[in-house]
Structures are given as C-alpha cells and as structure tokens.
N, C-alpha and C positions, 0 to 999 in steps of 0.2 A: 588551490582552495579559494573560495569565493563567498563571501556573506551574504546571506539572502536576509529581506524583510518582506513582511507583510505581502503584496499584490504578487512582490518579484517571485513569491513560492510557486504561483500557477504558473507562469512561462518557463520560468526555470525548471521544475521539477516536473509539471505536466507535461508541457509543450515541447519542450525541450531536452526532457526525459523518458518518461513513461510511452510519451504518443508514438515514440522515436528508438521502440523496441525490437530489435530481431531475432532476440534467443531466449531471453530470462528475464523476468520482474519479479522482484521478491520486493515486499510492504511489511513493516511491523506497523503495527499504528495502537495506541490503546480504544479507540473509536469509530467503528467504520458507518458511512452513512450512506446517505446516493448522491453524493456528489457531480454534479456536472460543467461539462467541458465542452466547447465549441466542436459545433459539426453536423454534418448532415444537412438535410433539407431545414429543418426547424435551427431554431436560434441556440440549442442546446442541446444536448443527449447525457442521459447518464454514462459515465465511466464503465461500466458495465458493459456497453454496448461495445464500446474501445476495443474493451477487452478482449467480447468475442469475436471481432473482425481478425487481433491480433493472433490470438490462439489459435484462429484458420489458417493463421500463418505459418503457423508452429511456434509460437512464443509461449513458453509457458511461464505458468504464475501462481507465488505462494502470496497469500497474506495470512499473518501472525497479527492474531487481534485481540485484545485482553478483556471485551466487555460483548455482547451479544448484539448483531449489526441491528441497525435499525430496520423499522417495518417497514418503508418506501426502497431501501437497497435491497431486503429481503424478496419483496415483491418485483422486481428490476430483474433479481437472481433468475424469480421461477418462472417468468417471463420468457429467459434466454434458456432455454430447453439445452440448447448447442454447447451452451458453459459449463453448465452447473454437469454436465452428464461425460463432456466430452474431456479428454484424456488434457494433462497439463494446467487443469485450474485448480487450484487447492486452497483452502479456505484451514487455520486450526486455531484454537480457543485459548488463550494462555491467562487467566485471572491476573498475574501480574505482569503481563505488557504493560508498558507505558512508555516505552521506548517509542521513538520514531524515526525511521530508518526506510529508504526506497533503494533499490539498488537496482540500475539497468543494464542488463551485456557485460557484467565484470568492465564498464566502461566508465561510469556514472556512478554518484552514490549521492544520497543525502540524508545528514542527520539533522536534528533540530526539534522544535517543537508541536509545528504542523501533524494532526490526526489527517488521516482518510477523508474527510469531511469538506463539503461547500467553504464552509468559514474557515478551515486551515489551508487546504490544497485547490479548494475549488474555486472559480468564477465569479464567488461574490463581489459584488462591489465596496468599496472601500470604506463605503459606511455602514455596512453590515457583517463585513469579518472581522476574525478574529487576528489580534497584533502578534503577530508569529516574527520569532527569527530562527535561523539554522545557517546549514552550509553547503555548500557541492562543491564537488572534488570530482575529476579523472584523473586522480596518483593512482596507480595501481598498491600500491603497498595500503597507502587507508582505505582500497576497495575490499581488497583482503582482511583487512582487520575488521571493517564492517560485516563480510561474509561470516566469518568464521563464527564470529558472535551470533550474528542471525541463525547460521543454520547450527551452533549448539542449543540455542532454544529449541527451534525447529524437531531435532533429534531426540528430545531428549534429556539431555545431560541432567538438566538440574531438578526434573521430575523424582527421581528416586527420595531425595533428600528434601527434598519444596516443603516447608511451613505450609503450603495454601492446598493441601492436597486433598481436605474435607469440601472445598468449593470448587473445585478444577471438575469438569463435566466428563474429560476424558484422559489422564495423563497418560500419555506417550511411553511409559517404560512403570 
C-alpha cells in the first residue's frame, strides 16, 4: 500500500491505473466532471475519450456517482456515440456516494478523497487543484474488500432499507 497526495493522484491513479486497463474499471466518485488527461494530437482530451478507445478493447466500465455529472462531461458523453450506446459502459446514480474508490484488473485499487474531476484526479496544475490524499494498493485481499463493497452498492443491497429513497432517481431493488 502506498500514500498518495495531491499531483501524485493523476500518475498514480490515471496514468498508472485507469489508462493501463485490460478488463474492468469500476469508479465511485461523489462528483463526476470531464476531467482531462494527456493524449492525443491536442495537449489534452477528456477521460471519456480514454474510455472509449478502452471499451474497443473490451474494457468494461462502471461508475457509481452520487450527484448528477456535469454539463461539459455530459456533453463529452453524447459526443461519444460508441460509449454511451455500446455494451460495457455503465454509468448509476447513488444520492449518497461520497465514497471514492477506482478499482483496475482486480489488480490496482484506490481509496481516498479524490472525485472524478480535473481538481481531484485530473491534470490540473498544482495551483488550481484540489489537496487530495488516499492510497493504492495491488494486495489482492484489499482489492477484494474494495470490490465487494463497491459492487454491494452497485447491486443493490442497501436500496431496500436507504433513508434517501424519496431523492434516489432510480433504486436498484
């Protein structure tokens, strides 16, 4: 296990995770925005874009997000025709996410503070983000306790019984 701060989230977690996926990405985030990451011709690209390269690949991808993405990711979304439509990208709405959680290949995991966002996980520069710390790990034992957690939201579980079920847009069960 390994501490991360501040800048170290994007190498660590994007670069070093996400970008460096061959089977599975699951995201919790409480805040998803369009965060962008090196690449391509231009100096940037949104995350999005990442994704749908990877998903050509057969990477699939869930994010669990607690608050309604922003309009610049949203519009990123309906852009990428190939994502939003094609098989293994999943997007679900959980009112009380606030957890943050990335998990790649059952290989990689990270917990911590870091959202979805430029100023948590993304490229900002250091005088414009946000002071983040967390952690990565490839134990397999904390990958699995990370999993399990995630995909009990994910599923389900605590929809029946949730306090928040008057603001939940779609519970699961």
């Amino acid at each position: 296990m390994k501490l991360i701060f501040d800048s170290e989230h994007y190498k660590e977690v994007v670069e070093n995770g996400i970008l460096k996926a061959h089977s599975r990405i699951w995201i919790a985030t409480a805040n998803v925005k369009d965060l962008h990451v090196t690449g391509g011709r231009r100096k940037s690209l949104p995350l999005l874009y990442h994704f749908e390269k990877l998903q050509r690949k057969g990477v699939s991808i869930r994010i669990l997000h607690g608050a309604k993405p922003s309009a610049p990711f949203l519009n990123t979304l309906s852009e990428l025709s190939e994502l939003h439509r094609g098989d293994g990208f999943e997007m679900q709405l959980c009112p009380r996410i606030h957890t943050k959680i990335v998990i790649v290949d059952n290989r990689f995991a990270y917990t911590g503070s870091a959202n979805l966002t430029g100023a948590g996980l993304g490229m900002k520069s250091d005088r414009r983000r946000n002071f983040e710390c967390g952690t990565v790990t490839e134990e397999s034992g904390e990958i699995q306790l990370l999993e399990s957690y995630f995909d009990s939201i994910w599923m389900g579980q605590f929809c029946e019984t949730c306090g928040r079920r008057d603001i939940c847009p779609r519970p699961v069960v």
